[in-house]
N, C-alpha and C positions, 0 to 999 in steps of 0.2 A: 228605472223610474217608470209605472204604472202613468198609464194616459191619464187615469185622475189627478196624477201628482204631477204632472208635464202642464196639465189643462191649468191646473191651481198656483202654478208657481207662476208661468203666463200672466194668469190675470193678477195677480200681488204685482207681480214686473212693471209692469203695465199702469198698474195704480201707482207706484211707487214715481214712475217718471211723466207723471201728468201731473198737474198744476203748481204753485210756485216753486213747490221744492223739488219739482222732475228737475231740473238744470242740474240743480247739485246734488241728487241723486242719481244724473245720470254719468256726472265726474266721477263720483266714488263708487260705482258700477264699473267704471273703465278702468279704473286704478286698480282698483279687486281682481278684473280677469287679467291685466296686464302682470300683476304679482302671481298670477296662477298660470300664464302661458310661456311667460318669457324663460324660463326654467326651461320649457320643453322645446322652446324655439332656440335657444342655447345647445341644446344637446343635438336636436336636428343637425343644427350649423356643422355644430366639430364634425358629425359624422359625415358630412357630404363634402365637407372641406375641412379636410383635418391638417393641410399644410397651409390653412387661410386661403386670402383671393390670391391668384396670378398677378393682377393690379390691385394696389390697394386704393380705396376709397378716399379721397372723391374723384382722384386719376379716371378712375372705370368708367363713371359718370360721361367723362366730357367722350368719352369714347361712343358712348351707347347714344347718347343727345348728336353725334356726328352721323352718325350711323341713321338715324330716324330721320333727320333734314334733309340728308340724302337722297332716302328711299321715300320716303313720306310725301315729302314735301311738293314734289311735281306731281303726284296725285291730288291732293290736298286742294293745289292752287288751282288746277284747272275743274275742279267743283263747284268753287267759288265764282267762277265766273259765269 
């Protein structure tokens, strides 16, 4: 894509999610890249884990959320004070 055509497609974007119908043009902007990414986010995944998670989901979660209160959290509070 040539900077004109980068500049130009910008300002349409741009026009397109500004006034009443930005909302629901910016749903169906998200739908669009989400059907053109998820495919390559798919293929990412298998390759870096191709025998899936060690834990599977949402197991891993309460692991990672234990893990951040732990470490986090006595930094966090004495901030706050």
């Amino acid at each position: 894509m040539t900077p004109y055509e980068s500049a130009a497609t910008g300002k349409k974007i741009s026009e397109l999610l500004a006034g009443k119908e930005g909302p629901r043009n910016a749903a169906h902007l998200d739908s669009f890249m989400q059907g053109k990414m998820n495919p390559l986010a798919s293929e990412i995944i298998k390759s870096c884990l191709p025998n899936g998670l060690a834990v599977p989901f949402p197991a891993n979660v309460s692991n990672v959320c234990q893990i951040l209160i732990r470490e986090l959290l006595p930094h966090i509070s004495t901030k706050l004070k």
